[in-house]
C-alpha atoms as an extended CHARMM CRD file, in Angstrom:
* protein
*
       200  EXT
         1         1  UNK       CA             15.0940000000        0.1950000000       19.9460000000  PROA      1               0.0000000000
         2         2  UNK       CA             11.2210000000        1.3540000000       19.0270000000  PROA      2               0.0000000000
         3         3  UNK       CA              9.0440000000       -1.4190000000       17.4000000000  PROA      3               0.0000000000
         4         4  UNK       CA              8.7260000000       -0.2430000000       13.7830000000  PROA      4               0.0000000000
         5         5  UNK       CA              5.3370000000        0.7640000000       12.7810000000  PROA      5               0.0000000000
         6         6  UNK       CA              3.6140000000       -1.6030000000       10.9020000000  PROA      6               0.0000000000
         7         7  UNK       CA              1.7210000000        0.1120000000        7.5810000000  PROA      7               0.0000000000
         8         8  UNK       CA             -1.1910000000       -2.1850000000        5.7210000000  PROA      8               0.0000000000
         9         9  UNK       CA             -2.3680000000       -0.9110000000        2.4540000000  PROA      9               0.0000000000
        10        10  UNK       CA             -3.4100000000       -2.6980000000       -0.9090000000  PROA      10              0.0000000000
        11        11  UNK       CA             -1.6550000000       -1.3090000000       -4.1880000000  PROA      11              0.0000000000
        12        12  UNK       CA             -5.2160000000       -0.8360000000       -5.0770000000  PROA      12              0.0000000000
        13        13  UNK       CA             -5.8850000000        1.7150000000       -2.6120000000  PROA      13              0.0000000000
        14        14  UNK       CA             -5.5080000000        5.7340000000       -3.6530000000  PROA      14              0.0000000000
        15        15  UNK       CA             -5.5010000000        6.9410000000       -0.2280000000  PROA      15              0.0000000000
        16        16  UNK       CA             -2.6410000000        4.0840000000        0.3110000000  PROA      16              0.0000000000
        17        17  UNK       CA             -1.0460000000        6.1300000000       -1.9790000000  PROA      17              0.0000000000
        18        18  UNK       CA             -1.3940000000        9.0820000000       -0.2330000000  PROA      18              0.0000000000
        19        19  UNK       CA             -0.2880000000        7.8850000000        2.6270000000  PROA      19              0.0000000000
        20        20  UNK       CA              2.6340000000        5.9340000000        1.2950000000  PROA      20              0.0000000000
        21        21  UNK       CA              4.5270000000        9.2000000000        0.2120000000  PROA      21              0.0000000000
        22        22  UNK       CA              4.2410000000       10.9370000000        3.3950000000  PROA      22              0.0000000000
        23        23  UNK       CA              5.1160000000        7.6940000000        5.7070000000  PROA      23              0.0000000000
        24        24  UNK       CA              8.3040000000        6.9690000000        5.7580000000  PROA      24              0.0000000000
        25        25  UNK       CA              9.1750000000       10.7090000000        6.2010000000  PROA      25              0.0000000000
        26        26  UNK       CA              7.0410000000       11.0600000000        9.2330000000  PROA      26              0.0000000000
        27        27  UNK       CA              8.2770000000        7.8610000000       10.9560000000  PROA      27              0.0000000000
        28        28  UNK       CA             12.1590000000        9.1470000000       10.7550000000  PROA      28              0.0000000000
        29        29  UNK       CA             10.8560000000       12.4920000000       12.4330000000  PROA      29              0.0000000000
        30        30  UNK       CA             10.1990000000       10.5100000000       15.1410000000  PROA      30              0.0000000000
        31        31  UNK       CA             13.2270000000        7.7090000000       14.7740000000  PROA      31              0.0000000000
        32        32  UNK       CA             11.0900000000        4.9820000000       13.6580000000  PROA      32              0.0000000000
        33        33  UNK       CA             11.4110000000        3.0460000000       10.6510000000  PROA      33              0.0000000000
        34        34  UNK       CA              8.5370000000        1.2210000000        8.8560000000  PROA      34              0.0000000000
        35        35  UNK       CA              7.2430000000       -2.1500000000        8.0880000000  PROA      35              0.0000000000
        36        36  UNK       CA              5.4600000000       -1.8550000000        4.9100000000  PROA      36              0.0000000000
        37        37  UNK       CA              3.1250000000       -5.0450000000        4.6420000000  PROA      37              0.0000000000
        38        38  UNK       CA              1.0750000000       -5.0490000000        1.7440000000  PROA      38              0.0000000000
        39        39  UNK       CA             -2.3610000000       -6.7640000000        1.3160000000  PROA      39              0.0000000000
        40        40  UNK       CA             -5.4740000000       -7.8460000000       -0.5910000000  PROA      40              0.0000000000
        41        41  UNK       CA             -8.6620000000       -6.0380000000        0.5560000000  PROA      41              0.0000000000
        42        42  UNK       CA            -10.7950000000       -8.0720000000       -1.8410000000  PROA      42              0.0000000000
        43        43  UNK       CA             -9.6330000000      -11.1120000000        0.4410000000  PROA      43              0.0000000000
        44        44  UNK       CA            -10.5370000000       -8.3660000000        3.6400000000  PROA      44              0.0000000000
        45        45  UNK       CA            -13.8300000000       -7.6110000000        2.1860000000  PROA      45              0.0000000000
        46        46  UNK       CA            -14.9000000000      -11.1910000000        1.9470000000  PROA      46              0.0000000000
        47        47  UNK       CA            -14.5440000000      -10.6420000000        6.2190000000  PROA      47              0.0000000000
        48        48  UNK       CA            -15.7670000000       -7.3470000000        6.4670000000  PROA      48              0.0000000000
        49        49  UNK       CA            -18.6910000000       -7.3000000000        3.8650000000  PROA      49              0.0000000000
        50        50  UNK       CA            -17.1560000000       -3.8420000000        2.5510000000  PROA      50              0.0000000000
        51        51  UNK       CA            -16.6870000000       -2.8130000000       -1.0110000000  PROA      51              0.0000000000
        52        52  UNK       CA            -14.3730000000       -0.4170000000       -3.0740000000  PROA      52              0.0000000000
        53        53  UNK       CA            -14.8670000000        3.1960000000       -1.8630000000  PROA      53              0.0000000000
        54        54  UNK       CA            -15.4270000000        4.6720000000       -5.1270000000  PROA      54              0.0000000000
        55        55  UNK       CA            -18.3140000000        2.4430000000       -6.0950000000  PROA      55              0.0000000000
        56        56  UNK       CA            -20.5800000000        3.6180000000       -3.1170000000  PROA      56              0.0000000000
        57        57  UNK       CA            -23.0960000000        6.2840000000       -4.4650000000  PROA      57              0.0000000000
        58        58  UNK       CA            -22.2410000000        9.7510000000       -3.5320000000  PROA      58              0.0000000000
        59        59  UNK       CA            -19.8630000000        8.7760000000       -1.2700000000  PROA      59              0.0000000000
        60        60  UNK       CA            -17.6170000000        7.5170000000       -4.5790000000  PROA      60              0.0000000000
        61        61  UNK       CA            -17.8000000000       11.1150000000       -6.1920000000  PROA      61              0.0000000000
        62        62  UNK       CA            -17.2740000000       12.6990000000       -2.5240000000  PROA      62              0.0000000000
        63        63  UNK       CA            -13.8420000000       10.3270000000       -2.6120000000  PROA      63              0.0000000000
        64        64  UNK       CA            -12.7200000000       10.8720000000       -6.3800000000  PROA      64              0.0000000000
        65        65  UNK       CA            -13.0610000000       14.8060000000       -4.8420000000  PROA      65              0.0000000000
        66        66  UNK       CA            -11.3140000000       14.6120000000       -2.0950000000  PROA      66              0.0000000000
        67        67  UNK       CA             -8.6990000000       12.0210000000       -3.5760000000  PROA      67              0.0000000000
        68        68  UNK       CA             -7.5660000000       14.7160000000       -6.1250000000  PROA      68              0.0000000000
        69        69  UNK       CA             -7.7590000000       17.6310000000       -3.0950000000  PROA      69              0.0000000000
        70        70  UNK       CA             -5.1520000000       16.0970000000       -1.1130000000  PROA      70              0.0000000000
        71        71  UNK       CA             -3.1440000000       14.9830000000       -3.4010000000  PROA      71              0.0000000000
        72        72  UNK       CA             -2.6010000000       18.5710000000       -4.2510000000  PROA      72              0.0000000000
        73        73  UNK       CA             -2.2070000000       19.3150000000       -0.5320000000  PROA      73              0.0000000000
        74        74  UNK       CA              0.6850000000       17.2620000000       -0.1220000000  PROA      74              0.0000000000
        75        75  UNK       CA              2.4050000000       17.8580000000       -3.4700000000  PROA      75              0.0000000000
        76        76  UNK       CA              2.0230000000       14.5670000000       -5.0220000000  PROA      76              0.0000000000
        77        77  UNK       CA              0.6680000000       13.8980000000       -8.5530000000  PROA      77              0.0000000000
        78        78  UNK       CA             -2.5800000000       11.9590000000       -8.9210000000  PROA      78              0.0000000000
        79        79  UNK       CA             -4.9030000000       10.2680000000      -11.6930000000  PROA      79              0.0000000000
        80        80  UNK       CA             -6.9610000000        7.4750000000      -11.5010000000  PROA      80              0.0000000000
        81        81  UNK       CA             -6.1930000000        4.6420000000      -13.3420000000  PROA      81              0.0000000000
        82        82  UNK       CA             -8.8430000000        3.6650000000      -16.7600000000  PROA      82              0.0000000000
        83        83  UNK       CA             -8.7490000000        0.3400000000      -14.9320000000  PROA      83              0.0000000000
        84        84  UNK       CA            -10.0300000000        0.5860000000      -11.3670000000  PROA      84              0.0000000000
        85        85  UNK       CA            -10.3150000000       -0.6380000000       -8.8480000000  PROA      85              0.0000000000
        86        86  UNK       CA             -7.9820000000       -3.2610000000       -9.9300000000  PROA      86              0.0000000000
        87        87  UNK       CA             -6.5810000000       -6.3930000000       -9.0820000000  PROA      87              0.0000000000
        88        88  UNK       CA             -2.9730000000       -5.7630000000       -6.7730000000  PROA      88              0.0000000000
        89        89  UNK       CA             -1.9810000000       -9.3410000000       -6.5000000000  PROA      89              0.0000000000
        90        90  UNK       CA              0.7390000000       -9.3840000000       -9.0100000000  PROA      90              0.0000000000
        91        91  UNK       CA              2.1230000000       -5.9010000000       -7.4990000000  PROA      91              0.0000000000
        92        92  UNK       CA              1.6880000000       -7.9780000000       -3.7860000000  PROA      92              0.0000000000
        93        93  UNK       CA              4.1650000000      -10.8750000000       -5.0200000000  PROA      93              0.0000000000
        94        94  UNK       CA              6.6700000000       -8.1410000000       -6.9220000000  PROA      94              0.0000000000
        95        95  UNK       CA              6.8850000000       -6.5760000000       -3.1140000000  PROA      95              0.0000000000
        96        96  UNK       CA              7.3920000000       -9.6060000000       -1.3170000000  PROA      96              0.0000000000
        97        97  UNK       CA              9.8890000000      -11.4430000000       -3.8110000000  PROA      97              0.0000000000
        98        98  UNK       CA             11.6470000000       -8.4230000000       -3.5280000000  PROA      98              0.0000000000
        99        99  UNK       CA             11.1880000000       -8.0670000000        0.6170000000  PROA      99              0.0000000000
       100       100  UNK       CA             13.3040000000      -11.4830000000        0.4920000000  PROA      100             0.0000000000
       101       101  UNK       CA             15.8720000000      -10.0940000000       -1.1550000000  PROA      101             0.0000000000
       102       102  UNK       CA             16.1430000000       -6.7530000000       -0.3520000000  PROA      102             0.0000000000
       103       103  UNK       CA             13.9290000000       -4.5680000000        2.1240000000  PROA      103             0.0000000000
       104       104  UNK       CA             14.9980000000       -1.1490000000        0.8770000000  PROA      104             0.0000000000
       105       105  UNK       CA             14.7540000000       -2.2820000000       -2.2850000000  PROA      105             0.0000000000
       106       106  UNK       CA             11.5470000000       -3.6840000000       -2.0350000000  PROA      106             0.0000000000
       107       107  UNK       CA              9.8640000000       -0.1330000000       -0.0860000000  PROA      107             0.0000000000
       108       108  UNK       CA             11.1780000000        1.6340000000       -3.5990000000  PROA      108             0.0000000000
       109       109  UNK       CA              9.4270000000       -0.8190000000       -5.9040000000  PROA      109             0.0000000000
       110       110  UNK       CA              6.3860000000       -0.1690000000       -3.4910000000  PROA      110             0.0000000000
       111       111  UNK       CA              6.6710000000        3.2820000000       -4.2610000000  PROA      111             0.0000000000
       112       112  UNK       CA              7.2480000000        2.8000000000       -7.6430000000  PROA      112             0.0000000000
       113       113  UNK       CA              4.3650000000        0.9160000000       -8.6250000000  PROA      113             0.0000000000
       114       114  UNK       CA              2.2260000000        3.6140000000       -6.5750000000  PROA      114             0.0000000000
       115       115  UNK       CA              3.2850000000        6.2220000000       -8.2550000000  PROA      115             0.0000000000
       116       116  UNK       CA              2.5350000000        4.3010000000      -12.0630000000  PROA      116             0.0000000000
       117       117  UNK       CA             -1.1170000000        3.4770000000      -10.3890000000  PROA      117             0.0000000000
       118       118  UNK       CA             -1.8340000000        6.9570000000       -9.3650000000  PROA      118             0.0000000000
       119       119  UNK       CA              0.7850000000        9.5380000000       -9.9310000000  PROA      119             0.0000000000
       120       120  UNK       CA              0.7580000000        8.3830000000      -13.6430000000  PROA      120             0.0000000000
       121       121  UNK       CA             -2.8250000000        6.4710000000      -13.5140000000  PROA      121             0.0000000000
       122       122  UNK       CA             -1.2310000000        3.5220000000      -15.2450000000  PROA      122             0.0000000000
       123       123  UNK       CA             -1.9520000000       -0.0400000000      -15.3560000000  PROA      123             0.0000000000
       124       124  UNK       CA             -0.4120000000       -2.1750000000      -12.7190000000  PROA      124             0.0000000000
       125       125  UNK       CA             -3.0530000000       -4.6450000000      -12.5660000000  PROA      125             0.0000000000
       126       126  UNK       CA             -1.4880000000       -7.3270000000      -15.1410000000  PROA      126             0.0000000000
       127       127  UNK       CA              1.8860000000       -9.1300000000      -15.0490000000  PROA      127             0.0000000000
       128       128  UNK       CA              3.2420000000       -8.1240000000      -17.3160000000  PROA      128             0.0000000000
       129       129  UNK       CA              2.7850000000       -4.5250000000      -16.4050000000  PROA      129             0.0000000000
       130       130  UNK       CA              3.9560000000       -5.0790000000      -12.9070000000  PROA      130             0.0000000000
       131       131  UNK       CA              6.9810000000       -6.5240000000      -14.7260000000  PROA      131             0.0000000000
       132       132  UNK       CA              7.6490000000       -3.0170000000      -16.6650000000  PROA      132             0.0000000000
       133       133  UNK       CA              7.8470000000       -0.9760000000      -13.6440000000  PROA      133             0.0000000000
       134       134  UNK       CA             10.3830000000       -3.4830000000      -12.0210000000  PROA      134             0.0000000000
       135       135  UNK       CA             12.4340000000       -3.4420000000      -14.9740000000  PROA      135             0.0000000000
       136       136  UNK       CA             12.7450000000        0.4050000000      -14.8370000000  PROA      136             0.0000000000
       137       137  UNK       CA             13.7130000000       -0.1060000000      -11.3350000000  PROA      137             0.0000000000
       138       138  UNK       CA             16.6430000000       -1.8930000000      -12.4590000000  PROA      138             0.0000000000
       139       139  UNK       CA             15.4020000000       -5.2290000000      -11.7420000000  PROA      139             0.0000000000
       140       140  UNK       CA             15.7370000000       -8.5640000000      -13.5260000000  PROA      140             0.0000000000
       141       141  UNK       CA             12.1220000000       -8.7180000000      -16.0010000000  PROA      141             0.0000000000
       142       142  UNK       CA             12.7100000000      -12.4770000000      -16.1180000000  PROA      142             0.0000000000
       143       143  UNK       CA             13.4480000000      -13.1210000000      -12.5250000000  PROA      143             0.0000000000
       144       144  UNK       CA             10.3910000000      -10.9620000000      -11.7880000000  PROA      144             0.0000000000
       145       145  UNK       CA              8.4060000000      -12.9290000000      -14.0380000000  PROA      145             0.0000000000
       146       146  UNK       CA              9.2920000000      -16.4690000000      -12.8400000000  PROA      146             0.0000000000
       147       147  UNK       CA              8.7490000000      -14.3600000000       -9.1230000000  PROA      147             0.0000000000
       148       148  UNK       CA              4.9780000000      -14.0710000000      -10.1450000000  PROA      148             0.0000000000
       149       149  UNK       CA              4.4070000000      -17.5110000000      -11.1450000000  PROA      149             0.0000000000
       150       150  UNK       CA              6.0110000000      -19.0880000000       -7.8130000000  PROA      150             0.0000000000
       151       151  UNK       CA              4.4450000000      -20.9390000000       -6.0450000000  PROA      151             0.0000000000
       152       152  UNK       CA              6.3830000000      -19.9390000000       -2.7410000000  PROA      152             0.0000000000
       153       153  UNK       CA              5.8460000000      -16.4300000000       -3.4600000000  PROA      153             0.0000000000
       154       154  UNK       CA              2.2710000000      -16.8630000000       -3.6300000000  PROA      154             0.0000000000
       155       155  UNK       CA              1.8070000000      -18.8670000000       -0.1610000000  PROA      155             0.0000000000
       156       156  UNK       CA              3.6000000000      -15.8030000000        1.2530000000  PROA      156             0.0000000000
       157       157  UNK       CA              1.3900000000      -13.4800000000        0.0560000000  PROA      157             0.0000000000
       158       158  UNK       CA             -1.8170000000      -15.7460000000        0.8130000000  PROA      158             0.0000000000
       159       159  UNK       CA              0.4220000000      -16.3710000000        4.7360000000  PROA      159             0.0000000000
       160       160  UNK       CA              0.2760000000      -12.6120000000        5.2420000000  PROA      160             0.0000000000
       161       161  UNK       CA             -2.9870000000      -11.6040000000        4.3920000000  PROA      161             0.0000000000
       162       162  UNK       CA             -4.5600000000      -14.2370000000        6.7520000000  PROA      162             0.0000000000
       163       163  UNK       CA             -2.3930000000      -12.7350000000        9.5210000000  PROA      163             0.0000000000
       164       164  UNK       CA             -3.3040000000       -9.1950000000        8.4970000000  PROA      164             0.0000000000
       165       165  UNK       CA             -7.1170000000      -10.1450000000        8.7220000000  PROA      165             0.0000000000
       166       166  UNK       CA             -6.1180000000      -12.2510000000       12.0810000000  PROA      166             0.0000000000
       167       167  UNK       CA             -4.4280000000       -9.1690000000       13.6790000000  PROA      167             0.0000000000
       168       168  UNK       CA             -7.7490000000       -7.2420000000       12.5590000000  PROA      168             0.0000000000
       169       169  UNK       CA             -6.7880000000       -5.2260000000        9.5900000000  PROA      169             0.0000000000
       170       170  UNK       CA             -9.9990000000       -3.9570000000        7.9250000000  PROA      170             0.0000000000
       171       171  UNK       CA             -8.7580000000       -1.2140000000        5.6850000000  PROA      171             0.0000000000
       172       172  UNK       CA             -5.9370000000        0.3790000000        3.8900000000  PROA      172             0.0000000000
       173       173  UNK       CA             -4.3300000000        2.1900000000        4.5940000000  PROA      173             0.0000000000
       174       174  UNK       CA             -4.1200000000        1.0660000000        8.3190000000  PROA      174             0.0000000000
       175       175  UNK       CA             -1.3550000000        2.4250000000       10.3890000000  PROA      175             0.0000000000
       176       176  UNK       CA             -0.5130000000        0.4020000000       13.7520000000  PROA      176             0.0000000000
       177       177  UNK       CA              2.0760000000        2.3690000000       16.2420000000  PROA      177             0.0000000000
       178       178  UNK       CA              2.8710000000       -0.0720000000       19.3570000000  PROA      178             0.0000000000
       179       179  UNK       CA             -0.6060000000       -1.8320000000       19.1660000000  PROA      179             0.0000000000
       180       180  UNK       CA             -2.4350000000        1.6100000000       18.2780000000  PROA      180             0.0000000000
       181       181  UNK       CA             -4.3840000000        1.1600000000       15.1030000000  PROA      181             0.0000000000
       182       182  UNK       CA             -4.9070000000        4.1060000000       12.9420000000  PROA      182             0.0000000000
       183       183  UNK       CA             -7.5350000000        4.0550000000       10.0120000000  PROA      183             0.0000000000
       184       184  UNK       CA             -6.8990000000        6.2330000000        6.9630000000  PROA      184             0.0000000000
       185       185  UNK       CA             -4.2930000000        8.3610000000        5.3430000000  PROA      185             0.0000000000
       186       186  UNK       CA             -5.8890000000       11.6590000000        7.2480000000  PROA      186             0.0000000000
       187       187  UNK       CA             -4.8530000000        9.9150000000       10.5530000000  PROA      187             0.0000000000
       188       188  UNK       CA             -1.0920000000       10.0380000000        9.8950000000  PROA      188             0.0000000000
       189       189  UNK       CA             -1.0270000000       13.5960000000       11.7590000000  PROA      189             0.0000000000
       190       190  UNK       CA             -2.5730000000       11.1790000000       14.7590000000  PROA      190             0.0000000000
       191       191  UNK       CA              0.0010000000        9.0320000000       14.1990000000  PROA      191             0.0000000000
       192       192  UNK       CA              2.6990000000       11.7590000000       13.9610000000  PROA      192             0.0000000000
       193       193  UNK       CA              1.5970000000       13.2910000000       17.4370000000  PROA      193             0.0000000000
       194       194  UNK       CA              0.7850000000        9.3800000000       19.1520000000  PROA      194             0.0000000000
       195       195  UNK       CA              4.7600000000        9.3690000000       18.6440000000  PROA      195             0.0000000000
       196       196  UNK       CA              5.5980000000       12.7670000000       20.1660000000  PROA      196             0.0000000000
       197       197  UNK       CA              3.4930000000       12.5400000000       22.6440000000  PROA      197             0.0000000000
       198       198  UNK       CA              4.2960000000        8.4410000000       23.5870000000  PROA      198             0.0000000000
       199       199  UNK       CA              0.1780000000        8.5220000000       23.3010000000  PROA      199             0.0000000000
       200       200  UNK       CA             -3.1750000000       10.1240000000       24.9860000000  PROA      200             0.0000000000
């Protein structure tokens, strides 16, 4: 059976967004499933020396552009959240409490908490809003919120960020198909022909 592709992306990350409603869709074209791994790239910056997209003069306004154009393009709602860029770690923990339980579970909070970020531009930054959207995905509020104090969860999180960065992640989102790294939401169509094609 075909290796499942492995998607990195921070909750953080608008064109993660993008590319996290179009993914899964793409990958069962093609019978593969997906790994969705979740990271921090404040941690990857601290590596890279890189910086949030939007803050980068005229290259920010170029992105807040663009950001909005596809969005339409592919039929998804999108706002930017009052609060951004913002701090993903309690969405990180949320996925990965949830990944122990439950993977198909856990790939619909994912999605969940995307869309309040930037389908709705809501807060997702804080606990206790993290907590909100899990609830109105059925789940347990206090289980969640005993989930985002653990100490267990959090060395997972920290564990998988240090092997993203070790197995060279530098961005989100970043798309790897049997090895093949793919940068950026406008690369899925790459992606999408790398699996027809078995590669170039």
């Amino acid at each position: 059976m075909p290796e499942p592709i492995d998607f990195y992306f921070d909750f953080s990350s608008p064109y993660g967004y993008l590319a996290a409603a179009c993914i899964d869709e793409m990958a069962e074209r093609h019978g593969r499933s997906v790994r969705w791994r979740p990271i921090l790239l404040g941690a990857i910056f601290q590596e890279t020396g890189g910086r949030p997209l939007l803050g980068i003069p005229m290259k920010g306004d170029y992105a807040r552009h663009d950001l909005a154009r596809s969005a339409r393009l592919i039929g998804v709602p999108f706002a930017l959240p009052e609060s951004f860029p913002f701090m993903s770690v309690a969405a990180c923990r949320a996925y990965y409490w949830m990944l122990n339980q439950d993977a198909g579970q856990a790939v619909a909070l994912a999605k969940a908490l995307y869309r309040e970020a930037f389908g709705k531009g809501q807060d997702i930054d804080s606990p206790e809003a993290v907590a909100r959207v899990c609830i109105a995905e059925g789940l347990d509020g206090d289980a969640i919120r005993a989930a985002l104090r653990d100490p267990g969860i959090k060395q997972q999180l920290r564990t998988e960020v240090a092997a993203a960065i070790a197995k060279g992640v530098f961005g989100s989102p970043l798309i790897i198909v049997d090895g093949e790294v793919f940068w950026g939401h406008d690369r899925l169509d790459q992606v999408a022909l790398w699996l027809e094609r078995g590669g170039w």
